[in-house]
C-alpha positions as CSV (number, residue, x, y, z in Angstrom):
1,X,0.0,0.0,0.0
2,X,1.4,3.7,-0.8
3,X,2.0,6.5,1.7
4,X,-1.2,8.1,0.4
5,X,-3.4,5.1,0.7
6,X,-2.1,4.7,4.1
7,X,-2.6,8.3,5.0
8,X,-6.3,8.2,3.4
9,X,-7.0,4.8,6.0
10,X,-5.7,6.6,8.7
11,X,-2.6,4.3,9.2
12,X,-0.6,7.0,8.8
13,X,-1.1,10.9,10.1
14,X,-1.6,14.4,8.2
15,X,-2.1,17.8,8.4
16,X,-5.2,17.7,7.1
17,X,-7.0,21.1,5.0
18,X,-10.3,19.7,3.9
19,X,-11.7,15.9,2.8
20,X,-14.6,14.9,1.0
21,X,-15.8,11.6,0.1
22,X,-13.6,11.7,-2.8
23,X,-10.6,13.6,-2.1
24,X,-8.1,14.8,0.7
25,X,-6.2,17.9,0.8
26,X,-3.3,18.1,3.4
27,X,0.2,20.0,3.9
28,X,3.3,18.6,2.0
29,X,5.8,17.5,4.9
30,X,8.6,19.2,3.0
31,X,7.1,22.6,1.2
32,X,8.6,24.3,-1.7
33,X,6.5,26.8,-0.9
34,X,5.4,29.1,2.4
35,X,1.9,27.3,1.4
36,X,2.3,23.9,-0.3
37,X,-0.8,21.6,-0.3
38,X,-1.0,17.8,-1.6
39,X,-4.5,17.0,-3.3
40,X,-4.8,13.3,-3.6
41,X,-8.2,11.1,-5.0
42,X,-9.0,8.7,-2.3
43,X,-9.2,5.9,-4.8
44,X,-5.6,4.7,-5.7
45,X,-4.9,6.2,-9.3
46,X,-1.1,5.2,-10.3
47,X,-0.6,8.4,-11.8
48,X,-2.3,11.0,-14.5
49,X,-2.1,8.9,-17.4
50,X,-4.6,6.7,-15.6
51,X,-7.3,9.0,-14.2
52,X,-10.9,9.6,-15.6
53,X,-12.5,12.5,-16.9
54,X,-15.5,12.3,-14.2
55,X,-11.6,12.4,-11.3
56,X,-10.3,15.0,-12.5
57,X,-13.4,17.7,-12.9
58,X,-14.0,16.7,-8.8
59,X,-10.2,17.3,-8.6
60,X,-10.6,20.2,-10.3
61,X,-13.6,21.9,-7.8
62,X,-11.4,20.3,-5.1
63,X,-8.7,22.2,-6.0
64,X,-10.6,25.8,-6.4
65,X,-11.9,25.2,-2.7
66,X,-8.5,24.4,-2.1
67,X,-7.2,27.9,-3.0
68,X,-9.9,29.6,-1.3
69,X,-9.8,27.7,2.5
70,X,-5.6,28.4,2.3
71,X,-6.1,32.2,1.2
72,X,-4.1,31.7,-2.3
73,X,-7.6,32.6,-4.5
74,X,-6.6,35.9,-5.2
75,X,-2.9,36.1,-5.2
76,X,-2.6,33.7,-7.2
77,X,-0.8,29.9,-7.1
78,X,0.6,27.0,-9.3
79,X,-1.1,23.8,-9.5
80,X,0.8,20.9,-10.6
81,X,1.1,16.8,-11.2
82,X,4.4,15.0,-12.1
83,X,3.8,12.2,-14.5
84,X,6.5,9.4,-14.2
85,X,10.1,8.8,-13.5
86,X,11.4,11.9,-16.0
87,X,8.8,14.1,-14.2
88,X,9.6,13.7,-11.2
89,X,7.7,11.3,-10.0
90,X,8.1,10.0,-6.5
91,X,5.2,8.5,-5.2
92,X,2.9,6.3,-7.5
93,X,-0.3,7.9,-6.3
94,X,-2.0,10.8,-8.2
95,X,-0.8,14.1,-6.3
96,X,-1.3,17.6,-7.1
97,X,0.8,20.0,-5.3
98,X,-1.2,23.3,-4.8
99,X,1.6,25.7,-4.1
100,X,1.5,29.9,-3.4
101,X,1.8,32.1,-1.0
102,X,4.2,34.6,-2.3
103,X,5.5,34.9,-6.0
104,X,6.7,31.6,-8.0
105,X,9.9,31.6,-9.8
106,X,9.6,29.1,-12.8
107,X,11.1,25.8,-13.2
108,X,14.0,23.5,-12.0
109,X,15.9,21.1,-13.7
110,X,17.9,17.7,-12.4
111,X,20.9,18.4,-14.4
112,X,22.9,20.3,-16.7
113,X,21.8,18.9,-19.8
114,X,18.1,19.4,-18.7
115,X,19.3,22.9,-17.9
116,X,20.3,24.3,-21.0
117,X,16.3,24.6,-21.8
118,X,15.8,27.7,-18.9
């Protein structure tokens, strides 16, 4: 079972923003961001290229009420999913990092190579 399944059975704990009967919001353990918030589907989806249509419009609204309980509505925030082992990847549960809070700088690559594209 994956950290998110565990954390959606309660086996594991979180800082918890909102949960409905479909989704959980809570606060990344390692932020990249002064506000950095992990949207998860309760059902285990391995990654994007797996989820539905009917997922990800809930995600979608989950994500919008997100923004506004957190205070990042207005301002403004970045909402994003890595997709695999090039994109970063790390656990094998559909994630959506909500991040804001103050103003985003774009884009960070793992190496040189990747780095020529900035």
């Amino acid at each position: 079972m994956c950290i998110f399944c565990k954390i959606v059975n309660s086996e594991l704990p979180s800082n918890l923003v909102k949960e409905n009967d479909d989704f959980m919001a809570f606060h990344d353990l390692n932020p990249k961001a002064p506000i950095h918030i992990l949207v998860i589907p309760k059902q285990h989806v391995d990654s994007f290229n797996e989820v539905t249509p009917q997922t990800m419009a809930g995600m979608t609204s989950f994500i919008q009420e997100i923004a506004e309980i957190v205070g990042i509505k207005e301002s403004g925030y970045r909402v994003i999913t890595n997709v695999g082992d090039n994109g970063g990847q790390e656990v094998k549960h559909l994630h959506w990092h909500v991040l804001g809070g103050a103003k985003l700088a774009w884009g960070h690559f793992a190496d040189a190579e990747s780095s020529k594209f900035l």
